[in-house]
N, C-alpha and C positions, 0 to 999 in steps of 0.2 A: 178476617173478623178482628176489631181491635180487641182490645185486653174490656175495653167499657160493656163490646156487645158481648163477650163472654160470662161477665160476673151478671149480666141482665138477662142472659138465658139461662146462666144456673140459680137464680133467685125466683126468674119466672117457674122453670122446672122444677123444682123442689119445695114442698111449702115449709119444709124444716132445713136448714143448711149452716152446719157449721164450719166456717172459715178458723184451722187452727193450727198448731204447730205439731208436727206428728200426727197421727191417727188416732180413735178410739181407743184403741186398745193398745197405742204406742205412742204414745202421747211426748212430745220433746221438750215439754217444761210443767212443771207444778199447773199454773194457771190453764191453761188447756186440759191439764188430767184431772183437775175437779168440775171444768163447764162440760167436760164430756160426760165425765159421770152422773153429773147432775142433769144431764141430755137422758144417758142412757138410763137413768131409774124413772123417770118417766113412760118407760114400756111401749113407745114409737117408733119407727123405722126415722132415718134421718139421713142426710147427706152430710158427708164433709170433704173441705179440699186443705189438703197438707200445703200450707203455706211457705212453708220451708222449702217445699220441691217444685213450687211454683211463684217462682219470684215479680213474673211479671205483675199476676194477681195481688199476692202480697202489696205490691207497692200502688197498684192501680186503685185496689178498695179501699185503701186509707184515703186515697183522692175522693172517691166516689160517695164513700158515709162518709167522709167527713171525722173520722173516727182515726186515731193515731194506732193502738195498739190492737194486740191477739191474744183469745178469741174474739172471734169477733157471730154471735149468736143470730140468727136472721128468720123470721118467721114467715112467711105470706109477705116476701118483697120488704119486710121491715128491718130494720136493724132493731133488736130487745138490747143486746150491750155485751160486756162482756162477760167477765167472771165474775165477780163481787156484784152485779146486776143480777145475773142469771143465777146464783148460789142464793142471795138474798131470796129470789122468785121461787128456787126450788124448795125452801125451807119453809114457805108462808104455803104451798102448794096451788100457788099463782100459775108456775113452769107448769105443770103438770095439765091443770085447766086451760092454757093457754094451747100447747102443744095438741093435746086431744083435740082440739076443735080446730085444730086444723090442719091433721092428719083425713086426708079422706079414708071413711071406713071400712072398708076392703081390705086397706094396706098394711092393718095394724095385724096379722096371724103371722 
């Protein structure tokens, strides 16, 4: 599977997926530990892939959205942005709207 169909089946699988550096909870720079948090106070379940530990990815999604840096935020196959995107979003309670609707409802206990 190339590094393309990879990031196309964890975009198609996950309707929330954050591409970032370190984990939620371990986050490996500033910018990644407020778009997580600003994930996680939205009260969703969400995927993420640690782009530090997956280089191929890292470098293949910047190809792919077209998008140079990380985080990098992705809803229902879309790229939202990154942190100063997704912080702005979390604050107007845009993120939060957005995310809910598109979490299927089962998944959120």
């Amino acid at each position: 599977m190339s590094v393309v169909d990879t990031i196309k089946q964890q975009l198609s699988e996950n309707p929330v997926i954050l591409y970032m550096k370190g984990s939620p909870n371990a986050p490996q720079c500033g910018f990644s530990q407020r778009t997580s948090q600003a994930v996680m106070a939205c009260g969703q379940r969400f995927a993420y892939v640690d782009v530090l530990s997956n280089p191929e990815i890292r470098e293949g999604l910047k190809q792919y959205a077209n998008w140079p840096t990380y985080p990098q935020l992705w809803v229902n196959g879309e790229l939202v942005g990154g942190c100063d995107i997704v912080t702005e979003m979390y604050e107007s309670g845009e993120l939060k709207t957005l995310i809910e609707s598109s979490v299927p409802a089962d998944s959120s206990d």
